[in-house]
C-alpha positions in Angstrom: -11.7 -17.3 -29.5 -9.8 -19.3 -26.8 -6.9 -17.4 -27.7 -8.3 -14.1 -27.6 -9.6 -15.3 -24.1 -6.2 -16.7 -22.8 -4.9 -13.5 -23.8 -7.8 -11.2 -21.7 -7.4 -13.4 -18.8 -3.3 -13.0 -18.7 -3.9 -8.9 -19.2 -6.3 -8.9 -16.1 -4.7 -11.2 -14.3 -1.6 -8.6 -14.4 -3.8 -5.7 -13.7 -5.1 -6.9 -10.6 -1.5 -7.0 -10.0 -0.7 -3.5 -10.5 1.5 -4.4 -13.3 -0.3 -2.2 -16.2 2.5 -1.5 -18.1 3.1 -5.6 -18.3 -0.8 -5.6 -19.4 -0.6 -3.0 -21.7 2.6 -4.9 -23.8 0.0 -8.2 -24.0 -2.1 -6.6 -25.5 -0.6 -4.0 -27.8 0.5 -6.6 -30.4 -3.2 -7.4 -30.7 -4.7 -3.7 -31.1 -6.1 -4.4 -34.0 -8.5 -6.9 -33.0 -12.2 -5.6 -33.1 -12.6 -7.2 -29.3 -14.3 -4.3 -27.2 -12.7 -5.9 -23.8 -9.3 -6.3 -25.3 -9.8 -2.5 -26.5 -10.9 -1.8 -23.0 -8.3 -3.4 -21.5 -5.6 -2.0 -23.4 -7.0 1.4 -22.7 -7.5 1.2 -19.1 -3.7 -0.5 -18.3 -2.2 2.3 -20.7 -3.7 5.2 -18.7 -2.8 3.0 -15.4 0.7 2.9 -16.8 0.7 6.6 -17.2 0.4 6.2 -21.0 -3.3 9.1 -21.0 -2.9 10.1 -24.0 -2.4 7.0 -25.4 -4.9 5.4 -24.1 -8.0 7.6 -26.0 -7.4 5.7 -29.0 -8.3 2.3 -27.3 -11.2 3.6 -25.3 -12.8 5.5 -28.2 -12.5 2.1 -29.8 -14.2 0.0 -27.2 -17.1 2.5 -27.3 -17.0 2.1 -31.2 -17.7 -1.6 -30.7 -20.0 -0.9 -27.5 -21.8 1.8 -27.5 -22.9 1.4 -24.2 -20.1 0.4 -22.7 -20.1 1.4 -18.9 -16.3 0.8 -18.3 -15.1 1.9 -21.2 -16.9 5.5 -20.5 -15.5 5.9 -16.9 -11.9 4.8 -18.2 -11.7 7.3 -20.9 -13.4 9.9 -18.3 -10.4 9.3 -16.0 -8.0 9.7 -18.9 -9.3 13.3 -19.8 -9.0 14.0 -16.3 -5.2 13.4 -16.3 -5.4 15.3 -19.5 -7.3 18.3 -17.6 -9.5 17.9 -20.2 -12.5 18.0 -17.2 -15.3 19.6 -18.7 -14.8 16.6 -21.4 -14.6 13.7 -18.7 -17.5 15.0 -17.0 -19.3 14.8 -20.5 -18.7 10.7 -20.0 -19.4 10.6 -16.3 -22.7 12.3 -17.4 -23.1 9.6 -20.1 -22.8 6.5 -17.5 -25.3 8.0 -15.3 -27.9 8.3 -18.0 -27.3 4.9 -18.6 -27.5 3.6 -14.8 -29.6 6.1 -13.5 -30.1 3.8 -11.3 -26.4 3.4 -10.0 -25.2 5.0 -7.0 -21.7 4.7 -8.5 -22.9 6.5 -11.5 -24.6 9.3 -9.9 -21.8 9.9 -7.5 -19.1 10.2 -10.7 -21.6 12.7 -12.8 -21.7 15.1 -9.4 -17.8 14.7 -8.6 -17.0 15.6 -12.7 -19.3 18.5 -12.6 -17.1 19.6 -9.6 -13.8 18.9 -10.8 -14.6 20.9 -13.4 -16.7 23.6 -11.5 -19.9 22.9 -13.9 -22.4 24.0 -11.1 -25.6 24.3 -13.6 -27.0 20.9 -12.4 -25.6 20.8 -8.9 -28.7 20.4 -7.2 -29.9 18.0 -10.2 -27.2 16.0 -9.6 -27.5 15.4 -5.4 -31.3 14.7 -6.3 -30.3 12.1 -8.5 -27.2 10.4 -6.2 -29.3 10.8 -3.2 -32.4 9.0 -4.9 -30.0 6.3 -6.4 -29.2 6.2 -2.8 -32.0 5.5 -1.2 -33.2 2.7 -3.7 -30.1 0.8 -3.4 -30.9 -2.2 -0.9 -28.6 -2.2 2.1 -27.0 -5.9 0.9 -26.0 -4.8 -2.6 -23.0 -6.1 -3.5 -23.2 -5.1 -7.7 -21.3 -1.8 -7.7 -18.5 1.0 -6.4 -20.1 3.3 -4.3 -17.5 5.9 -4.5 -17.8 7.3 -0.8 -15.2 9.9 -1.8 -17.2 11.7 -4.0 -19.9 11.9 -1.2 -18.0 13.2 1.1 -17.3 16.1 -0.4 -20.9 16.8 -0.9 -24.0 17.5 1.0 -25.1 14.2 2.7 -26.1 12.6 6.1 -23.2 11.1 8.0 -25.4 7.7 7.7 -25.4 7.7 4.0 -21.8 7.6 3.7 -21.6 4.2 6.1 -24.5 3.0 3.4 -22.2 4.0 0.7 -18.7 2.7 2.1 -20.3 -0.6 2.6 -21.5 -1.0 -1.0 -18.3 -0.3 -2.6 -16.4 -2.3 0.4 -18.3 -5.0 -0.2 -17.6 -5.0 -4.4 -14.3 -4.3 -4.0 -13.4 -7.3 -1.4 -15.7 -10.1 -3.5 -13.3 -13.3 -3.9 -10.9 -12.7 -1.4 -10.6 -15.5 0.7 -9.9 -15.2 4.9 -6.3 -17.1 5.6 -6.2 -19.1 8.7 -6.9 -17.4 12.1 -4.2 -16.2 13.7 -4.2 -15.6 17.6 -2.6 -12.2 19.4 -0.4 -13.2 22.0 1.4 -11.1 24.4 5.1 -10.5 23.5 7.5 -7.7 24.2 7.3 -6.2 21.1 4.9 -5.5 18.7 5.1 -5.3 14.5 3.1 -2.7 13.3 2.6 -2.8 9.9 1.1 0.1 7.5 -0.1 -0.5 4.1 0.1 2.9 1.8 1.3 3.8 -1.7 2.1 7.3 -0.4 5.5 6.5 0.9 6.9 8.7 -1.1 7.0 12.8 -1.4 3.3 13.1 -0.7 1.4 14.5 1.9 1.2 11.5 4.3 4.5 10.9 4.4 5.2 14.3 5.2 2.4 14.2 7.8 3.8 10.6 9.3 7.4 11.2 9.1 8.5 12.9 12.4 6.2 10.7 14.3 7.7 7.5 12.7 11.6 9.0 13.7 10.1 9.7 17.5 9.0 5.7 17.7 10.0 3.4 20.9 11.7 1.0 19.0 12.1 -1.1 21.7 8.8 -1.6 22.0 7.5 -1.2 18.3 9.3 -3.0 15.2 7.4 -0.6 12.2 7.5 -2.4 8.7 6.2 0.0 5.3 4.3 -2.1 2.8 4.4 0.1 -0.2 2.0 0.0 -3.6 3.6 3.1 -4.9 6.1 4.6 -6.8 9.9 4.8 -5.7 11.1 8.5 -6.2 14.3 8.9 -4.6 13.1 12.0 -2.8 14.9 12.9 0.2 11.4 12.1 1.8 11.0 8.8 1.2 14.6 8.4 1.9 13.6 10.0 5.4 10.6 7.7 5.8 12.2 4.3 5.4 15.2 5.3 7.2 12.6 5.6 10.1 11.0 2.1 10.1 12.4 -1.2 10.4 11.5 -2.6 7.0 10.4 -1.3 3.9 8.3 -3.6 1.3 7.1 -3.2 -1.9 4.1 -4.9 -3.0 3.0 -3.1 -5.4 3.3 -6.2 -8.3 1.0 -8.2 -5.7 -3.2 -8.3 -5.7 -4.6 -7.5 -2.8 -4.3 -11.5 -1.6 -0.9 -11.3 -1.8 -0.1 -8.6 0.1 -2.5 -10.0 2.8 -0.2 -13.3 2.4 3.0 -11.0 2.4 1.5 -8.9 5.7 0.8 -12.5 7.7 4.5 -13.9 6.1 5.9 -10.6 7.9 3.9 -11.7 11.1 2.3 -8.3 11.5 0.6 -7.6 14.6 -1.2 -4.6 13.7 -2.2 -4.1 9.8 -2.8 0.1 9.5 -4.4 1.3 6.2 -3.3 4.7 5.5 -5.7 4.9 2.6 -9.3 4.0 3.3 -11.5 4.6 0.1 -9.1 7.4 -2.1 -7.1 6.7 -5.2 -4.5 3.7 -5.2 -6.2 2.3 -2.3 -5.4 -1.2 -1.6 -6.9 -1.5 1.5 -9.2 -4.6 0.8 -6.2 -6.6 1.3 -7.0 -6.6 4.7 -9.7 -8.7 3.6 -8.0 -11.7 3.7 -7.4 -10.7 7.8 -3.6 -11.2 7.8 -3.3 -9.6 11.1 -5.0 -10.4 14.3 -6.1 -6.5 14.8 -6.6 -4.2 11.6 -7.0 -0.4 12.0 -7.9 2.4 9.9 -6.2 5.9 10.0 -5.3 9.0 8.4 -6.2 8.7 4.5 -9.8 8.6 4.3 -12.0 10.8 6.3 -14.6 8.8 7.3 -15.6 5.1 7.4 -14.1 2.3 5.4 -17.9 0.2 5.9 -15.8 -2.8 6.0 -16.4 -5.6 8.8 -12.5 -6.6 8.8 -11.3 -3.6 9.8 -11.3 -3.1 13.4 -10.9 0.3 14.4 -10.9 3.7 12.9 -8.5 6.3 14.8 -9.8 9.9 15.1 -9.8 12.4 18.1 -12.8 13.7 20.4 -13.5 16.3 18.0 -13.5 14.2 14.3 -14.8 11.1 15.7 -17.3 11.7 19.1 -18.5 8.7 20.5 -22.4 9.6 19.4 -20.9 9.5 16.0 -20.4 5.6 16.7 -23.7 4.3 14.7 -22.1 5.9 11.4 -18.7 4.0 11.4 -18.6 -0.4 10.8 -14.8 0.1 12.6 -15.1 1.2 16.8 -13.7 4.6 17.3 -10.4 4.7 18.7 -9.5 8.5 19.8 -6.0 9.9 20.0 -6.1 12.5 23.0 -4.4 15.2 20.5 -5.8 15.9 16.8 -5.6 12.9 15.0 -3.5 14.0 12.1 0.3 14.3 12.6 2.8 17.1 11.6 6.3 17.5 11.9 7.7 20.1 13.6 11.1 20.4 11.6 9.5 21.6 8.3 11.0 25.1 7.8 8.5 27.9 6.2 10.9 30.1 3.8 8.4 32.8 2.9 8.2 33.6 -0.7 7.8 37.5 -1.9 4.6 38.3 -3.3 5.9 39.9 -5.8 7.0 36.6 -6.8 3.7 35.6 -6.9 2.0 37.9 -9.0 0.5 38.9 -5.7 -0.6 42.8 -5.3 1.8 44.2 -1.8 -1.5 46.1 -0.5 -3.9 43.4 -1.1 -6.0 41.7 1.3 -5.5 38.2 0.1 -8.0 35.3 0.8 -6.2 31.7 0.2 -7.9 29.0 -1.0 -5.8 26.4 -1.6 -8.4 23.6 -1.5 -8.8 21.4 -4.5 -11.7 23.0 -7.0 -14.0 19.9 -6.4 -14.2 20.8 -2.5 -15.8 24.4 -3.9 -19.7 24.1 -3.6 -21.9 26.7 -4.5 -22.9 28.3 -1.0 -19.4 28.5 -0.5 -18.3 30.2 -3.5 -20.9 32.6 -2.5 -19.5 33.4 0.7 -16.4 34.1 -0.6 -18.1 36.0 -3.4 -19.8 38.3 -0.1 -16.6 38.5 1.2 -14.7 40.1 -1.9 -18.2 42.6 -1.9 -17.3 43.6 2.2 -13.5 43.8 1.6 -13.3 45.8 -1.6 -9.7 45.9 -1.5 -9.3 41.5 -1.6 -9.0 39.3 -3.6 -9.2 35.4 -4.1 -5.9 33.6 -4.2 -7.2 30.1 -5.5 -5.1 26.8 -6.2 -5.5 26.1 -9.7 -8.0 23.7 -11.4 -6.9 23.9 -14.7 -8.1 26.0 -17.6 -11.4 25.0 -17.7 -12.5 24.7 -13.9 -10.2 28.4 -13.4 -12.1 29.7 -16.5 -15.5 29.1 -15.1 -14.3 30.1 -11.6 -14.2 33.6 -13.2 -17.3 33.1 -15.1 -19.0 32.8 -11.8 -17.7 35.3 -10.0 -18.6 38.0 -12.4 -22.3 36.5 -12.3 -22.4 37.6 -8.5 -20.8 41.0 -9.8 -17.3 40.3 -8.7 -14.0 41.1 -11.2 -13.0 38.2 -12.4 -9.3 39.5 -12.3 -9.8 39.2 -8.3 -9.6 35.7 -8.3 -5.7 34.9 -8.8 -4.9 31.4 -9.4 -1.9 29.4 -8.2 -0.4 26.9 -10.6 0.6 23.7 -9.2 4.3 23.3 -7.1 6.2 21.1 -5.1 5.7 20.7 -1.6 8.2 22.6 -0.2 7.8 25.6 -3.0 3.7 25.6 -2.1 4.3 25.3 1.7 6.7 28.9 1.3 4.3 30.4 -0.8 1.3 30.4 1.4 2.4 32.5 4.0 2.1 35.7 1.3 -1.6 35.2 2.5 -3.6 36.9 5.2 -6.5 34.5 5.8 -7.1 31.1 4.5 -10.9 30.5 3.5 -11.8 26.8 4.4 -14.4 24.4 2.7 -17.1 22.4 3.9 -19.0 19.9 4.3 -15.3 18.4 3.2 -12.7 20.9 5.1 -9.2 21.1 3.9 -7.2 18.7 5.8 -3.9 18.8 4.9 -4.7 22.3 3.3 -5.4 23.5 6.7 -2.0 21.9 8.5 -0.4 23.5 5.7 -1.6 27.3 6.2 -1.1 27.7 10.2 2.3 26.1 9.7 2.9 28.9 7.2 1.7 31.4 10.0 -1.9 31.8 8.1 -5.3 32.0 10.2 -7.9 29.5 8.8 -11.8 30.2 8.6 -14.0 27.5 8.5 -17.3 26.4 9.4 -18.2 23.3 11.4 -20.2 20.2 9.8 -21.2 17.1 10.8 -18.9 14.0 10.3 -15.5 13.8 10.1 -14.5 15.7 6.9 -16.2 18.6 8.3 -14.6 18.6 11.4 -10.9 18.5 10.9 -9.9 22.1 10.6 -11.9 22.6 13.6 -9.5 19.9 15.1 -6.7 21.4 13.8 -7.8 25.3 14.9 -8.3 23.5 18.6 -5.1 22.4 18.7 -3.8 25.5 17.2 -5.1 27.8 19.8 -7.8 29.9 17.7 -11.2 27.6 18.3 -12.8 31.3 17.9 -12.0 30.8 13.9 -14.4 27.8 14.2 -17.7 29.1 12.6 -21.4 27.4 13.5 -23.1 29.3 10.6 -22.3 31.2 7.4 -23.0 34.6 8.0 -20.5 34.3 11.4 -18.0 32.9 8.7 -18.3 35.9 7.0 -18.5 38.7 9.3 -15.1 37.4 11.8 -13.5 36.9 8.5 -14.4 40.4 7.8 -13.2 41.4 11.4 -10.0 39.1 11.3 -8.4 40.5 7.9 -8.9 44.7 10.0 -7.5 43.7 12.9 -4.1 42.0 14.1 -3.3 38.3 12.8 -4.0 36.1 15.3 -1.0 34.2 17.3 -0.7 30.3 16.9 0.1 28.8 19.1 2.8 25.5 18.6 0.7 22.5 18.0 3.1 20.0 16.8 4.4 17.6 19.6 5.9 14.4 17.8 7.1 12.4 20.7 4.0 13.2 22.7 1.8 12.0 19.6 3.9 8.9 18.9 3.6 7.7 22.5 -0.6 8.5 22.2 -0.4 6.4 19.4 1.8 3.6 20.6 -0.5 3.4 23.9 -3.7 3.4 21.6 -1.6 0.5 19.8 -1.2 -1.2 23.2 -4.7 -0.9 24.4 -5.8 -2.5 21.0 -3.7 -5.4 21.0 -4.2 -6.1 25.0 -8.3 -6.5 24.3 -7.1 -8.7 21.0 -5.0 -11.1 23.8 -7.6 -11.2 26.5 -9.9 -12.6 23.6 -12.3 -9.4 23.6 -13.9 -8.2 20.9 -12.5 -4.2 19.6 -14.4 -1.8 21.6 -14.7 1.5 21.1 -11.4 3.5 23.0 -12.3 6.6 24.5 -9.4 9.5 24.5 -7.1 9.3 27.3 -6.7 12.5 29.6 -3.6 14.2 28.7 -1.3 15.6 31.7 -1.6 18.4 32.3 0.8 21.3 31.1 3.0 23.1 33.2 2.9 26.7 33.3 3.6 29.0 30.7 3.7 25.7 28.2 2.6 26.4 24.9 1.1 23.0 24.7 0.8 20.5 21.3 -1.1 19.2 18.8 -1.5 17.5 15.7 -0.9 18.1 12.0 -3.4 17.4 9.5 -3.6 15.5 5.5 -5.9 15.3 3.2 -7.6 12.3 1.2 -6.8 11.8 -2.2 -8.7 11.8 -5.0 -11.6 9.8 -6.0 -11.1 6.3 -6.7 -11.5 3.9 -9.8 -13.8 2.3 -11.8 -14.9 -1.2 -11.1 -14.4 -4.1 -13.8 -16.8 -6.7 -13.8 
């Protein structure tokens, strides 16, 4: 039994490294050990390793030995996810919350699975039970992962997802110890340091790029510390090119790269991940910088006390929205999302597409989970007022696309109208959506990236405004763009001006990506940070700063916009 122990210690201990592949060799000799942890284990590095398939078999064992095995559930749920086997993974996520019905964490993963999937027979079931698991949790809970990605893209009150941030901050930073104080000083230039694992041909880096390239670096020495893969791609090539420093610490637990971040004598720690997949932002935790910030990955709040500020615009982040954030607001005057203004749009041919030439055609290139049911039956009123449109959607795999159809021939629509796109690289998805007419936004979780995406291929986007910020980022974005009129309060105005848009002439853009003029906002939000850190103040919140104004006949500038990633990870007790 020691042994066996030694041996599960060893595994974790390289797992809350990142170094599942290492984990999963320990513990392969020893498969055949009926030890439902080491079966667990095994399962859960392999599928971290990218090993899905092989990872079943140990995870079907666990359960074998543990029937009620929590863990084990969610781990082989997230493996049939990479599998696209959804409907099945939704089957376990349904499974753990009949076990904790009690568990926020729980709830939240049954409601996300049914929407991966686009299983809406117990949508309203389901927010019953996640609000209700809500509301009985006590605000000081420290005993399980929230998931505040799966709330936000559902129904809730901006104040439940502070309630749920904190619980799964607080589970996720246990045990990590504060290193020393360190004081901010004034000094003539200052290290900013952002902590990612999407440096890398990914959205953020595409979103971050320009403005890293359009730096002062005589005033701002930028440093990358990376938990993610290395690709080669001419992206990331582009994006460490632009900083001073790229570091990996992706071998490292989260206290390790807090040590590495204070060994690098960062001045300014930036997440770029907040609560999505991969995140390692509890490192900050350990407070290896003297002013911490959150931007950009997560739409909403982190609910952790060590993070200082949250950076948003007027429109994302109002200050009357400061009661539902643990981080002060710090507003950009501009969107708050980046873009870079050298990405070329190459349209590709419908015809290419298997797109019909005299179709109206509605994109929806938002992930299938972001598709509730009042919204699917707008669009479904839509395709009923525009007889001759259809429903260009980004695929969610067979299952989810299958009962995509399935639904739209229950509100008496052709199924053969909905047209799904299969997945594509960035540059090959960016040319294809101009071959649309009018992009159809989500809510209460807008498409972020999604939206930056469209208008840069020349595509309108309708959406609908919300309250918090991932309901209010296309609105952001449409600001910035010059069309706030696409900026809906209710549905049935969503659906009539998207009826009156698609008959009459596309809308102009206007420009909205400024690179230089963002990266100087963003360096003098920096500054104004880090001069309350070295008068001693406490973070405040940082209203916008007036922009100058434009001179005549200037088309003015904007932001860019990405999205979060997916939800996160089970916990391991």
């Amino acid at each position: 039994m020691d042994a066996l122990d030694d041996l599960l210690r060893a595994a974790l201990h390289e797992m809350d490294r990142g170094r599942h592949a290492e984990a999963a060799a320990l513990l392969a000799p020893h498969a055949h050990l009926a030890s439902n942890p080491l079966q667990r284990y095994l399962g859960e590095s392999l599928r971290r390793s990218g090993q899905a398939q092989a990872a079943i078999g140990p995870l079907m064992q666990a359960l074998a030995l543990k029937i009620d095995d929590i863990d084990a559930y969610l781990q082989l749920a997230f493996a049939l996810q990479t599998l696209q086997m959804k409907s099945e993974a939704a089957e376990c996520f349904r499974t753990v919350a009949a076990l904790r019905p009690d568990s926020v964490m729980a709830q939240a993963y049954q409601a996300h699975g049914d929407q991966q999937c686009a299983r809406w027979e117990d949508f309203d079931a389901n927010l019953q039970s996640l609000h209700a698991a809500l509301r009985a949790k006590p605000d000081a809970a420290d005993d399980e992962f929230g998931v505040p990605f799966a709330l936000a893209a559902l129904p809730h009150a901006p104040a439940d997802l502070l309630k749920v941030a904190r619980l799964s901050t607080r589970f996720l930073s246990r045990g990590i110890a504060a290193l020393p104080p360190v004081r901010a000083i004034d000094k003539p230039r200052l290290r900013i340091g952002y902590l990612s694992s999407d440096f890398h041909a990914h959205a953020t880096a595409a979103l971050m790029v320009e403005v890293l390239e359009c730096r002062d670096r005589a005033r701002f020495e930028v440093l990358l510390f990376s938990h993610g893969p290395d690709d080669g791609s001419p992206l990331q090539q582009r994006v460490r090119a632009a900083c001073d420093g790229f570091i990996d610490v992706g071998a490292l637990d989260a206290a390790g790269i807090a040590a590495r971040m204070r060994a690098e004598g960062v001045d300014i720690a930036v997440d770029l991940k907040g609560h999505t997949a991969g995140s390692r932002f509890t490192a900050l935790a350990a407070r290896p910088a003297p002013v911490q910030v959150a931007w950009l990955g997560f739409p909403g709040t982190c609910g952790a006390d060590y993070i200082d500020y949250v950076i948003g615009d007027p429109i994302v982040t109002p200050l009357a929205d400061a009661p539902f954030y643990s981080e002060r607001i710090a507003q950009l005057p501009r969107c708050y999302q980046p873009g870079d203004a050298t990405r070329r749009i190459v349209p590709t041919p419908r015809a290419a597409l298997g797109l019909p030439e005299d179709a109206i055609v509605l994109l929806s290139a938002n992930v299938v989970h972001k598709i509730l049911p009042p919204v699917f039956e707008a669009w479904m009123v839509l395709l009923h007022r525009l007889p001759s449109a259809l429903l260009w959607q980004l695929s969610g795999g067979e299952q989810a696309d299958a009962r995509l159809r399935e639904q739209a021939a229950r509100h008496g629509v052709a199924p053969e109208r909905i047209v799904f796109m299969p997945p594509a690289d960035m540059a090959d998805h960016w040319n294809r959506l101009a071959a649309a007419d009018l992009a159809l936004d989500t809510w209460p979780y807008n498409g972020h990236t999604t939206t930056s995406d469209a208008l840069a291929a020349g595509v309108p986007v309708m959406t609908l405004r919300g309250d918090g910020f991932a309901s209010r980022v296309a609105e952001s974005l449409l600001v910035e763009a010059g069309l706030p009129e696409l900026v809906c309060e209710t549905l049935d105005a969503y659906v009539e001006r998207a009826c009156a848009l698609v008959a009459g002439p596309k809308p102009t853009l206007r420009p909205w990506i400024d690179s230089p003029a963002f990266a100087r906002d963003l360096e003098a939000l920096y500054l104004r940070m880090w001069d309350r850190a070295v008068a001693g103040l406490p973070p405040e919140a940082l209203p916008a700063m007036a922009l100058p104004a434009a001179p005549a006949g200037d088309a003015g500038d904007a932001g860019d916009a990405g999205d979060a990633g997916d939800a996160g990870d089970a916990r391991r007790p």
